[in-house]
C-alpha positions in Angstrom: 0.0 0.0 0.0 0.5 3.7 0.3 1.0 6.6 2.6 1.0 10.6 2.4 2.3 12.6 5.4 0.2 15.9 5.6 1.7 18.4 8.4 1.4 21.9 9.5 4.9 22.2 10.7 8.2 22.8 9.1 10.0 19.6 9.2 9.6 15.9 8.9 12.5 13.4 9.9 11.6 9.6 9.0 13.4 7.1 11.8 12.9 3.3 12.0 10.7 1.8 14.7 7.0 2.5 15.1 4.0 0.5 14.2 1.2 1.8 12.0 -0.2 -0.7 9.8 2.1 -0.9 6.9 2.4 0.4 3.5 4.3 -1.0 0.7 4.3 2.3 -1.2 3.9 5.7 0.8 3.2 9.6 0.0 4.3 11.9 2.8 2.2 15.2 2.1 2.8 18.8 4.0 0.1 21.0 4.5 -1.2 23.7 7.0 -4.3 25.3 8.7 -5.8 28.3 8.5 -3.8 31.1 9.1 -0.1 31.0 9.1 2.6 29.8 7.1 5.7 27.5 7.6 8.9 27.6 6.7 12.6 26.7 7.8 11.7 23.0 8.0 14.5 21.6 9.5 14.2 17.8 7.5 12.9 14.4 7.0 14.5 11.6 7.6 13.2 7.5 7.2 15.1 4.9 9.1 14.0 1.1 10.0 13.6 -2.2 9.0 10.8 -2.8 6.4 9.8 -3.4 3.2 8.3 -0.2 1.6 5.1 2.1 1.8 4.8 5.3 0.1 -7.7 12.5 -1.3 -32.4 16.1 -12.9 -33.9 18.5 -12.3 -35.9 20.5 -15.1 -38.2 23.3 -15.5 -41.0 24.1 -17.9 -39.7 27.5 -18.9 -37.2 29.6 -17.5 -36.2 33.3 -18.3 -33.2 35.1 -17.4 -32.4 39.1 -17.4 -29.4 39.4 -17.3 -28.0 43.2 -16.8 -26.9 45.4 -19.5 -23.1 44.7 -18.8 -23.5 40.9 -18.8 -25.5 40.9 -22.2 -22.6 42.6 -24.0 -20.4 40.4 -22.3 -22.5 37.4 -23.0 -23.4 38.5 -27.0 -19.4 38.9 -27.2 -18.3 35.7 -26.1 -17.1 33.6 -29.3 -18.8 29.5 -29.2 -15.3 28.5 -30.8 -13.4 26.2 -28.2 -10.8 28.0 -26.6 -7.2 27.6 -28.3 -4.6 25.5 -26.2 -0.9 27.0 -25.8 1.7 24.5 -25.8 4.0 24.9 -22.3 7.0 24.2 -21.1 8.0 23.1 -17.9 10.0 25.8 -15.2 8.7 28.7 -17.5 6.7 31.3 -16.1 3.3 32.5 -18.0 1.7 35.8 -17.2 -1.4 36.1 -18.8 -5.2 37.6 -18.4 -8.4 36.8 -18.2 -12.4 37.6 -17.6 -15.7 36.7 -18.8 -14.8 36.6 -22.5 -11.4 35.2 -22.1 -10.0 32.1 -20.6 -6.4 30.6 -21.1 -5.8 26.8 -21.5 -2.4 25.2 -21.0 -1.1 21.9 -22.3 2.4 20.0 -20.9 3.6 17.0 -22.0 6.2 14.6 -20.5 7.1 11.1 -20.8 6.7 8.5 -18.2 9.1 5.9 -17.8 8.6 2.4 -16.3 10.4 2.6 -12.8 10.0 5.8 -12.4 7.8 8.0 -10.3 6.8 11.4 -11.8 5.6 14.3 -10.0 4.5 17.7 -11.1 4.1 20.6 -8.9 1.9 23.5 -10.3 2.5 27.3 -9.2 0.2 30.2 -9.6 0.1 33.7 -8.4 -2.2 36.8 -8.6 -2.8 40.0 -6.8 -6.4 40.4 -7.2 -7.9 40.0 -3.6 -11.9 40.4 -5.0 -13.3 37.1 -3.7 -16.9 37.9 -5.3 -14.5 37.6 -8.8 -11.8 34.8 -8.2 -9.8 33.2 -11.0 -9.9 29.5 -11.3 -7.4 26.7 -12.1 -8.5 23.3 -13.5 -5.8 21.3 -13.8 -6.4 18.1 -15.8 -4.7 14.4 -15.9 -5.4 10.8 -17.5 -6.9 9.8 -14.4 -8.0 12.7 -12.3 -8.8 16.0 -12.1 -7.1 19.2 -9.6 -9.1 22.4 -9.0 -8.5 25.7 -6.7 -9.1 29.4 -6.9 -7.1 32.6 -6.0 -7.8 34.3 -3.5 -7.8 30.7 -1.8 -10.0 30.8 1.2 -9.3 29.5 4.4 -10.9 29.6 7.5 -9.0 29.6 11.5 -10.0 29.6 14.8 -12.7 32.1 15.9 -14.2 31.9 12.1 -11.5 33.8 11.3 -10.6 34.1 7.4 -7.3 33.9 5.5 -6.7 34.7 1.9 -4.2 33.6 0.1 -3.3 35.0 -3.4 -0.4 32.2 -4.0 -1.4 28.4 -4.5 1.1 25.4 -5.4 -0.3 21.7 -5.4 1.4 18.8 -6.6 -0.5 16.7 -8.8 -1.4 12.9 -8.0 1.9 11.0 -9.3 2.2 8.5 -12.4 4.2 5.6 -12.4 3.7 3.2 -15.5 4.1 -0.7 -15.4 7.2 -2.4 -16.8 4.4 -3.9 -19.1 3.1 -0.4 -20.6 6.6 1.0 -21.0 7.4 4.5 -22.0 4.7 6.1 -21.9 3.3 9.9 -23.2 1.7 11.5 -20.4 -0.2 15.1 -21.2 -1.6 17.9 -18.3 -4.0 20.4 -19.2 -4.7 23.9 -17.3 -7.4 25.9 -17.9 -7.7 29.8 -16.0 -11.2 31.1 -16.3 -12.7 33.9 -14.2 -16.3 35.8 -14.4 -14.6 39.0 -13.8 -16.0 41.4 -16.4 -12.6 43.0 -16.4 -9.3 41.8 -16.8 -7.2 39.6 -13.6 -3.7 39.0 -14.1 -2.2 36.0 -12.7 1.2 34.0 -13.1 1.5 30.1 -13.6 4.8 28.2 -13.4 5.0 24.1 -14.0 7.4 22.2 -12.7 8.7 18.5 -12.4 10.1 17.7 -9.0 12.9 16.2 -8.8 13.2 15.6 -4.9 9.8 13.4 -4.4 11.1 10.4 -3.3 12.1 10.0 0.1 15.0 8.0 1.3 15.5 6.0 4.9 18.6 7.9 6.9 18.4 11.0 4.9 17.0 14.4 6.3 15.0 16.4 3.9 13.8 20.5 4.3 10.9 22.0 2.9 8.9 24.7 3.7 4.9 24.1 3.4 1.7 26.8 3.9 -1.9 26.8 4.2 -2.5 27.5 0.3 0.8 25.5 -0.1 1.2 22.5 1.2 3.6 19.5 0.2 3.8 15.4 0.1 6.4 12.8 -0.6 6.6 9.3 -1.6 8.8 6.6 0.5 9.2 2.9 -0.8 10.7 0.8 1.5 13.6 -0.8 1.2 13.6 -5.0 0.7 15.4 -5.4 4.4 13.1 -3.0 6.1 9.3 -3.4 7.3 8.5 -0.7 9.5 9.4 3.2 9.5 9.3 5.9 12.1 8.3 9.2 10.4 9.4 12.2 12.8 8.5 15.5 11.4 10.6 18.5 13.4 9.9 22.2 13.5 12.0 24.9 14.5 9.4 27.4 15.4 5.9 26.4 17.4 3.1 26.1 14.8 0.1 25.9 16.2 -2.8 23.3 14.8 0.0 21.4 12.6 -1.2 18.4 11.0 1.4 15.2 10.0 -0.9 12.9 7.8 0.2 9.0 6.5 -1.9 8.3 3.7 -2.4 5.4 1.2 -1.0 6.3 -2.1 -4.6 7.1 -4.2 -5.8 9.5 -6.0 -7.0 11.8 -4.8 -4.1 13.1 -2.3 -6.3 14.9 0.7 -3.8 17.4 1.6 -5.5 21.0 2.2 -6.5 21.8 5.9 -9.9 20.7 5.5 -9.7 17.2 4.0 -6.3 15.8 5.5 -8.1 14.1 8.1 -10.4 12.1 5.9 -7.9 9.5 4.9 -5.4 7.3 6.2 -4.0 8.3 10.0 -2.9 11.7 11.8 -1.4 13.6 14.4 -1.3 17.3 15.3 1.7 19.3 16.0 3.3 21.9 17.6 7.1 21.4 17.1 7.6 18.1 16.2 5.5 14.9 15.9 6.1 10.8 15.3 3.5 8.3 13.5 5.0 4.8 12.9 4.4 3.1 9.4 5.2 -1.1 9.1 4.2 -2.8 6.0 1.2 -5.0 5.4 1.4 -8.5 4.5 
């Protein structure tokens, strides 16, 4: 099986020795609650002995008015499918877009048998209207990814947080020796129902530091909008892992998350609870993973 680590903290060490039930394949995820960001993660680190582990209705008639703004807008809009850019990965794209205008992305990559491929999207804006938000729709074989910016999230005391930067990491491929190579294609589209124009920045990447390994620390930084997860495999000689996620500084309401490795990964501060096990944190926090038989 699978596992994703979801914290609110900065810092995940992986030792040997605990016992959750085991994984075979695992994906550690980082993510945050409401309110406050992490960074200066001091590292992860996996030790142990184990063997591997890794979120009709219809009516008669119906009118609609729509006001005088919307009807140009509406009368304007072309019915021809929106045009796809090609991308490339670690470029930035700046573009626009409103009620008449949407942007669609396409990436392509090749999957190799063996190997596990992540890709991490990045996008920005400085519009803080929340009635008017911008949304992302990212697009797999298998799955599909969608957010908007401003992000919403909500703390303690019903207090709101917005967030006008968002990076998620998109559910992992990983082909069979049987299927070989294989060509694998994203799709993002950027839409908003702003009648004017929102900027907004997106950036692509493949990561190349997914995979975690047992012994060796590994720093990241992680947010509410944010938040990150990794995959660990355990080793042939090894069947259970201790996962020890360290902070420098005190978050409060830090989450650390093990999760099997399906899509979809539940990694935002209102769905890491829903799969797989959990502990909060402050500074630093321990969840043991063994494998199953």
């Amino acid at each position: 099986m699978s596992g994703i680590v979801v914290i609110r903290s900065p810092s995940l060490v992986l030792q040997e020795d605990f016992g959750v039930p085991g994984l075979s394949t695992s994906t550690f995820g980082l993510g945050s609650g409401g309110g406050w960001s992490l960074r200066g993660l001091t590292g992860i680190v996996v030790t142990g002995t184990m063997s591997g582990f890794a979120l009709l209705c219809g009516l008669p008639w119906l009118l609609v008015v729509l006001p005088p703004a919307l009807q140009a807008g509406a009368e304007g809009r072309s019915s021809r499918p929106t045009p796809t850019e090609a991308a490339d990965f670690d470029r930035v794209y700046a573009g626009k877009v409103n009620i008449n205008r949407e942007e669609l992305y396409s990436l392509n990559y090749t999957s190799k048998p063996g190997q596990v491929d992540a890709v991490r999207v990045y996008v920005r804006s400085d519009s803080e209207d929340l009635q008017y938000p911008i949304l992302f729709v990212v697009r797999q074989q298998k799955g599909v990814l969608s957010w908007q910016v401003p992000l919403i999230f909500r703390g303690l005391y019903q207090r709101t947080y917005n967030y006008q930067e968002v990076s998620r990491t998109l559910c992992p491929s990983e082909p069979t020796p049987e299927m070989g190579p294989s060509e694998q294609i994203i799709f993002v589209d950027v839409a908003s129902m702003a009648l004017f124009d929102i900027e907004y920045e997106l950036l692509v990447t493949r990561l190349k530091s997914f995979q975690l390994t047992t012994d060796k620390a590994f720093n990241f930084t992680a947010s509410p909008s944010q938040p990150q997860y990794f995959l660990y495999k355990f080793p042939p000689d090894v069947d259970s892992v201790i996962i020890k996620v360290v902070s420098e500084t005190v978050y409060p309401c830090s989450v650390v998350s093990v999760q099997d490795i399906v899509c979809p990964v539940y990694d935002l501060d209102h769905n890491v609870e829903f799969n797989g096990v959990y502990q909060s944190m402050t500074k630093q926090a321990a969840i043991t993973v063994q494998v199953r038989c």
